[in-house]
PDB file as gemmi writes it, atoms N, CA and C in Angstrom:
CRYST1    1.000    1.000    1.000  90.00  90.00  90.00 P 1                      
ATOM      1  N   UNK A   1     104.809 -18.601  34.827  1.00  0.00           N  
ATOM      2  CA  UNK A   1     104.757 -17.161  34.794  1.00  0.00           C  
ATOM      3  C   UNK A   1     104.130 -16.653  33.509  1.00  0.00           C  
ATOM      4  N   UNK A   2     103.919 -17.502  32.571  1.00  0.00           N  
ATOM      5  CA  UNK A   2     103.080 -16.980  31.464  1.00  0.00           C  
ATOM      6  C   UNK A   2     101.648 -16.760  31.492  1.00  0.00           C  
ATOM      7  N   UNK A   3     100.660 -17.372  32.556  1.00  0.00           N  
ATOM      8  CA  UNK A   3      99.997 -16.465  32.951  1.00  0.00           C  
ATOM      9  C   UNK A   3      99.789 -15.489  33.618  1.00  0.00           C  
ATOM     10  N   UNK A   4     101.045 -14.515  34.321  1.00  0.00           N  
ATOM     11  CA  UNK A   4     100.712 -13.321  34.789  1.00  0.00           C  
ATOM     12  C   UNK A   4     100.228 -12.684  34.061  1.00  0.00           C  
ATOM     13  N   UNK A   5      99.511 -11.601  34.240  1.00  0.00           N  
ATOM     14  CA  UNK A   5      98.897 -10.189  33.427  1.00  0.00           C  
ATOM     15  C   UNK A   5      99.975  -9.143  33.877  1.00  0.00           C  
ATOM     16  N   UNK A   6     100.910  -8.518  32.653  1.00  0.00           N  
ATOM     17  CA  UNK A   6     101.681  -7.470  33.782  1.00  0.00           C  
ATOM     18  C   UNK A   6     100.974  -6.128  33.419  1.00  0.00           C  
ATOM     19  N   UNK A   7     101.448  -5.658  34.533  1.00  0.00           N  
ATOM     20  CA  UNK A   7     100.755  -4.405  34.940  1.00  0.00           C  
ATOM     21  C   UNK A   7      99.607  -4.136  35.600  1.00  0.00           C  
ATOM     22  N   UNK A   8      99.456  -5.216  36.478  1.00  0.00           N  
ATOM     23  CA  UNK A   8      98.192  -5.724  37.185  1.00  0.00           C  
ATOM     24  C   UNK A   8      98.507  -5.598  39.069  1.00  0.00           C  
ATOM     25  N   UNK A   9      97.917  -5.183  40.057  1.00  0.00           N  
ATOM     26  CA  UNK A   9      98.166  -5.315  41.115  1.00  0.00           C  
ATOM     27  C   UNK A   9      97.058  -6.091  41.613  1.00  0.00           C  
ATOM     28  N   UNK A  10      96.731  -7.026  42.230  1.00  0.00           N  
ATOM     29  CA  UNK A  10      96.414  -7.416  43.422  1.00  0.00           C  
ATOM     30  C   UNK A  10      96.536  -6.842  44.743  1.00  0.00           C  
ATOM     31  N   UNK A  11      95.326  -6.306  45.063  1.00  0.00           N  
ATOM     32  CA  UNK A  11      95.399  -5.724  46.149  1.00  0.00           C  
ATOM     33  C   UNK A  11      94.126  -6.130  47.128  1.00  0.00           C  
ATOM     34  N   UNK A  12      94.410  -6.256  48.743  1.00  0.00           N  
ATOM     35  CA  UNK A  12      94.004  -6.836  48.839  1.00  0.00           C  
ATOM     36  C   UNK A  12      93.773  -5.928  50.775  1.00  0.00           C  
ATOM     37  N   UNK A  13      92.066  -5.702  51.293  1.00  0.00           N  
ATOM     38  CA  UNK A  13      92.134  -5.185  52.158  1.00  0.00           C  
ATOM     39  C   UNK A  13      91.728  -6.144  53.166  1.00  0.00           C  
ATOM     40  N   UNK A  14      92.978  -5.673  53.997  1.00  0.00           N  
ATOM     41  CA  UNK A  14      92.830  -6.074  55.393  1.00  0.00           C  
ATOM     42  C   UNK A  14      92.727  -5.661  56.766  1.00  0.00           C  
ATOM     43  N   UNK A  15      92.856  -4.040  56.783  1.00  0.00           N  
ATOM     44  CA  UNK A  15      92.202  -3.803  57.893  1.00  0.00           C  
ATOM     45  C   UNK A  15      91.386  -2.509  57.703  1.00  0.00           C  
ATOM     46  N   UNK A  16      90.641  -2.241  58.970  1.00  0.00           N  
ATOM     47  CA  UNK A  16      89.658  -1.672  58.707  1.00  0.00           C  
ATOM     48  C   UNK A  16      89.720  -0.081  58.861  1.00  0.00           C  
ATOM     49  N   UNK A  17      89.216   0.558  58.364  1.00  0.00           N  
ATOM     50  CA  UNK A  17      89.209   2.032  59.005  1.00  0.00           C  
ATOM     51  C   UNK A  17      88.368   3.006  59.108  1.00  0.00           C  
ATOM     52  N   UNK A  18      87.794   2.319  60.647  1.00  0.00           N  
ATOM     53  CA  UNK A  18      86.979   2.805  61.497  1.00  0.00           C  
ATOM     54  C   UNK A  18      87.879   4.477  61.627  1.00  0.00           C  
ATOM     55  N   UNK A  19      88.601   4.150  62.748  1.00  0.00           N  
ATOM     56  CA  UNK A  19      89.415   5.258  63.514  1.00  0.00           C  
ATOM     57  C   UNK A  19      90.268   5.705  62.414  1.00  0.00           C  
ATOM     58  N   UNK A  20      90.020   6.060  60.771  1.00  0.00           N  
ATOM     59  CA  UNK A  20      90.895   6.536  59.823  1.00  0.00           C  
ATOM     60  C   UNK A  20      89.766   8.031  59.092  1.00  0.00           C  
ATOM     61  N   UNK A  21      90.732   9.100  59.223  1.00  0.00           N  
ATOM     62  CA  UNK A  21      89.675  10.083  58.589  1.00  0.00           C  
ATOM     63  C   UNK A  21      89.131   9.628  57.326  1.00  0.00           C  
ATOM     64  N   UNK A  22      87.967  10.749  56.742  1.00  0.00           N  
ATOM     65  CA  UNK A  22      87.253  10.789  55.619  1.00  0.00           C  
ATOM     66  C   UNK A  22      88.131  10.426  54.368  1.00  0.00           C  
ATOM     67  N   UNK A  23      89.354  11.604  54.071  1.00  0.00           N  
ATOM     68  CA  UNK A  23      90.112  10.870  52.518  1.00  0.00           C  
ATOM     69  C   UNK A  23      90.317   9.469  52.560  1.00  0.00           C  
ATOM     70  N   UNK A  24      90.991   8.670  53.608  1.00  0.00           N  
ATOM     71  CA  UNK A  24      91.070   7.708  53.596  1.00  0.00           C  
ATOM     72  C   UNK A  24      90.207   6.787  53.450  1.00  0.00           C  
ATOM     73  N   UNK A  25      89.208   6.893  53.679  1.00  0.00           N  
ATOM     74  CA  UNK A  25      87.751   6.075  53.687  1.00  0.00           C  
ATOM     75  C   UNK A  25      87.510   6.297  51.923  1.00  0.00           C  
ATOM     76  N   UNK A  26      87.467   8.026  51.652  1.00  0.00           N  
ATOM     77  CA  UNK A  26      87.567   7.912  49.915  1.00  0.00           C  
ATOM     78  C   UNK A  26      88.502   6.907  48.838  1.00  0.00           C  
ATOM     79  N   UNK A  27      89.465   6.916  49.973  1.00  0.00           N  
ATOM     80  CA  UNK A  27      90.614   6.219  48.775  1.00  0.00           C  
ATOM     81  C   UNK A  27      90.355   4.945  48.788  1.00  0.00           C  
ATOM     82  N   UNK A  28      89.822   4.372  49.880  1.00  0.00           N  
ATOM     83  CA  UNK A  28      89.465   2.490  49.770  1.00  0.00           C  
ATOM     84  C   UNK A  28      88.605   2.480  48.933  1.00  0.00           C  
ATOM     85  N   UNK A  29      87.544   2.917  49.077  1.00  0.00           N  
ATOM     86  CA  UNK A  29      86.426   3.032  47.845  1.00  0.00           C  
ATOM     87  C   UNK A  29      86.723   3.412  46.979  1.00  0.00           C  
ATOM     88  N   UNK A  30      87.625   4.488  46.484  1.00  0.00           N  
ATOM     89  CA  UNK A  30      87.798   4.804  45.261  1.00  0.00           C  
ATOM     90  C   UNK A  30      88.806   3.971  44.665  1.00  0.00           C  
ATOM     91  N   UNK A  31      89.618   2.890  45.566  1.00  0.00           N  
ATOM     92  CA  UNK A  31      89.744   1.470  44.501  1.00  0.00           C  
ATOM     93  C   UNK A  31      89.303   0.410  44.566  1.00  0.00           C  
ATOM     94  N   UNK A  32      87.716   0.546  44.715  1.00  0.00           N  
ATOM     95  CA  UNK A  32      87.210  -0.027  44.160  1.00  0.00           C  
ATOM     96  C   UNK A  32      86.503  -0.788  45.448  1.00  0.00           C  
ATOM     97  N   UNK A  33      87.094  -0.920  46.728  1.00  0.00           N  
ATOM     98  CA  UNK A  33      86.739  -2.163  48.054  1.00  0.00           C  
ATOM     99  C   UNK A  33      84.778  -1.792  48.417  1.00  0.00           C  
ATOM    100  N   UNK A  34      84.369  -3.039  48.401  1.00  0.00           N  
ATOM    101  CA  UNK A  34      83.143  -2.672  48.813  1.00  0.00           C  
ATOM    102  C   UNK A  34      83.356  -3.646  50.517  1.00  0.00           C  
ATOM    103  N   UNK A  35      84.200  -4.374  50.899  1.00  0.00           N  
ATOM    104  CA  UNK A  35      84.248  -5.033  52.012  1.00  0.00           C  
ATOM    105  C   UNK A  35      85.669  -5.168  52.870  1.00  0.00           C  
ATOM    106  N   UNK A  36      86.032  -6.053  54.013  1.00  0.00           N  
ATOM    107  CA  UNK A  36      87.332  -6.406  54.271  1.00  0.00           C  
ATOM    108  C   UNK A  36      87.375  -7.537  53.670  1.00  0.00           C  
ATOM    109  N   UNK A  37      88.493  -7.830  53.291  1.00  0.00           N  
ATOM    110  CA  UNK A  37      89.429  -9.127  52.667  1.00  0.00           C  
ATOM    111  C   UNK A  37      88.788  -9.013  51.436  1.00  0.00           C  
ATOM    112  N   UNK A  38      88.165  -8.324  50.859  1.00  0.00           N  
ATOM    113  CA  UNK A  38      87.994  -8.482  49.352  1.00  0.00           C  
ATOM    114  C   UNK A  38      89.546  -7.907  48.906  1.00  0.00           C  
ATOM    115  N   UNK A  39      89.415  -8.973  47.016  1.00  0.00           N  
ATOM    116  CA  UNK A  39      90.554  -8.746  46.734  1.00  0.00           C  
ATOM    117  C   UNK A  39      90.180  -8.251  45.196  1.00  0.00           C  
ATOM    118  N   UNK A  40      91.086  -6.876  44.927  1.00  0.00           N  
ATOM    119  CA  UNK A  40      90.737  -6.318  43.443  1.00  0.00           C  
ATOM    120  C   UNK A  40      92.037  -6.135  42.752  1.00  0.00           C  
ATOM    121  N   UNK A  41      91.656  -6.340  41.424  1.00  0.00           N  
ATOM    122  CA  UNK A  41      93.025  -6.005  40.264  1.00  0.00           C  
ATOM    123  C   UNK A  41      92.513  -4.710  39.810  1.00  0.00           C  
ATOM    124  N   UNK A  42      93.861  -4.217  39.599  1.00  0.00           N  
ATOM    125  CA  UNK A  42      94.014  -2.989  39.057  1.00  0.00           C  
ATOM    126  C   UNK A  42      95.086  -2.191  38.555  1.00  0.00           C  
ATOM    127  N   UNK A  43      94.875  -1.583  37.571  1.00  0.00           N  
ATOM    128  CA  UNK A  43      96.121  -1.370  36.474  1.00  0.00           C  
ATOM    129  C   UNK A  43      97.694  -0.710  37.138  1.00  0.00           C  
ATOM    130  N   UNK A  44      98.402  -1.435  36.628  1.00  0.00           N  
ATOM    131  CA  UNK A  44      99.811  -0.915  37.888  1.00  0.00           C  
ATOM    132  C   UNK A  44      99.744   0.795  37.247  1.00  0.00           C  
ATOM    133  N   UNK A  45      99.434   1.937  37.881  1.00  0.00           N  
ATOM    134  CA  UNK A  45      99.365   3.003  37.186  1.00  0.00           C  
ATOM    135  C   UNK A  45      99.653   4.318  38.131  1.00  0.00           C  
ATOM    136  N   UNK A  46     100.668   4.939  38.189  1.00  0.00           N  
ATOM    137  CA  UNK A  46     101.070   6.377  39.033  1.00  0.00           C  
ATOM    138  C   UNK A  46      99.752   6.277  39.796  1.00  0.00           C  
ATOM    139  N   UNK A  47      99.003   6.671  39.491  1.00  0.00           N  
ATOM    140  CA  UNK A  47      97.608   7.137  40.476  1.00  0.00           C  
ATOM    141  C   UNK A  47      96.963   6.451  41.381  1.00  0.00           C  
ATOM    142  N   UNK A  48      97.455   4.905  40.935  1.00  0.00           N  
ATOM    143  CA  UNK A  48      96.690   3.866  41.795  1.00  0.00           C  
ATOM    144  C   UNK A  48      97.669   3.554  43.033  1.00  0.00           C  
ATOM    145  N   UNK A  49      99.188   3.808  42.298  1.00  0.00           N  
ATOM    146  CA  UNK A  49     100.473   3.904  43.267  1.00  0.00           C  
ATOM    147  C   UNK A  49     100.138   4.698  44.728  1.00  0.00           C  
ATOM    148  N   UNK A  50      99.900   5.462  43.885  1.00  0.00           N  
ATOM    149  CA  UNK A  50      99.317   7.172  45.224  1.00  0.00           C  
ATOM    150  C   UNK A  50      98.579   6.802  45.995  1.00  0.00           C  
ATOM    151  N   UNK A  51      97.361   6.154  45.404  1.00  0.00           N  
ATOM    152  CA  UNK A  51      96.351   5.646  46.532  1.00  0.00           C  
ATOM    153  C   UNK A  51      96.791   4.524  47.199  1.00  0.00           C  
ATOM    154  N   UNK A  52      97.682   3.509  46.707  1.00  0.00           N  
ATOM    155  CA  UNK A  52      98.213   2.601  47.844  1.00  0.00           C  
ATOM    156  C   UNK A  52      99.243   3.003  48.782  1.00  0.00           C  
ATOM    157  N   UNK A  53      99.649   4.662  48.115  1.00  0.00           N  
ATOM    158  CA  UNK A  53     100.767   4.920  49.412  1.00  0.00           C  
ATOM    159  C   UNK A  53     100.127   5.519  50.836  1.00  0.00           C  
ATOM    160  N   UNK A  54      98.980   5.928  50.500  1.00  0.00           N  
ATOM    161  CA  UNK A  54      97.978   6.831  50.865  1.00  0.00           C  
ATOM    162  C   UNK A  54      97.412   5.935  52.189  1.00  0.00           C  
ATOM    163  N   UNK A  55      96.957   4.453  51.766  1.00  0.00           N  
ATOM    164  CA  UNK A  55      96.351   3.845  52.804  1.00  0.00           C  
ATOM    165  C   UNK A  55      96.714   2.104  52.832  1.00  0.00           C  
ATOM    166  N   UNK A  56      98.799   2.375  52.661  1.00  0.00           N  
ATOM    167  CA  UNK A  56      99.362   1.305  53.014  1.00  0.00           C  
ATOM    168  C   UNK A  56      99.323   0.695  53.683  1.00  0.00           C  
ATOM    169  N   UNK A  57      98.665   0.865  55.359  1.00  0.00           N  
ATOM    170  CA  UNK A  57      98.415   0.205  56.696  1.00  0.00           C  
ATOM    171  C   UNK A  57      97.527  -0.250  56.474  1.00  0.00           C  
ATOM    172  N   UNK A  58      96.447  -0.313  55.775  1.00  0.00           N  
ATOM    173  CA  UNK A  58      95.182  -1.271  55.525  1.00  0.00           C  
ATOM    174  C   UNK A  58      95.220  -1.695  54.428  1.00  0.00           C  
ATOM    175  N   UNK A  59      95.958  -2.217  53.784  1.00  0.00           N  
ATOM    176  CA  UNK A  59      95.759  -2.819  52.374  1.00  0.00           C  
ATOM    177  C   UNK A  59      97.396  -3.969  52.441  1.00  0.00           C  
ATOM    178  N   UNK A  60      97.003  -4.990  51.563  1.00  0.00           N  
ATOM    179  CA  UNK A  60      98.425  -5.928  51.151  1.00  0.00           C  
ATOM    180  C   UNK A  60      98.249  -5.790  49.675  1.00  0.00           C  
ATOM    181  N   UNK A  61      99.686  -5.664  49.076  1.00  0.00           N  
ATOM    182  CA  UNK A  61      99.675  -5.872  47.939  1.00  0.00           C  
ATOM    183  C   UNK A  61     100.589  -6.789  46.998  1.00  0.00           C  
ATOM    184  N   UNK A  62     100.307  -7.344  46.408  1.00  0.00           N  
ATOM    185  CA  UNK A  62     101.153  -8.425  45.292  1.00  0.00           C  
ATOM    186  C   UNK A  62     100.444  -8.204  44.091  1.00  0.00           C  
ATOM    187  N   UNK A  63     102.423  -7.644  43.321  1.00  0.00           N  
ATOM    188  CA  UNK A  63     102.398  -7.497  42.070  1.00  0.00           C  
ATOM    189  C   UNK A  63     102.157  -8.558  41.266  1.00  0.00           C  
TER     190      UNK A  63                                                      
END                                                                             
């Protein structure tokens, strides 16, 4: 466990959203996803919280 980074999420998309309105399509991109199953780190931070509550059905996450 001494290499974790804390305050780091792993997040990680897995499904797609075709049939999901426009914000939602903003919020995948705006952390960061350019594909499916790509996987991005990102700072454990209120705002990034929001956006994973935002588009919890398409995304996995490990802290």
């Amino acid at each position: 466990m001494a290499n974790k980074k804390s305050g780091v999420l792993k997040i990680k998309w897995v499904r797609s959203f075709i049939a999901c309105p426009q914000d939602m399509r903003q919020t995948i991109r705006g952390l960061g996803f350019r594909r499916m199953n790509q996987v991005v780190e990102r700072a454990d931070t209120p705002a990034i919280r929001g956006m994973l509550l935002k588009v919890r059905h398409l995304v996995v996450v490990e802290e």
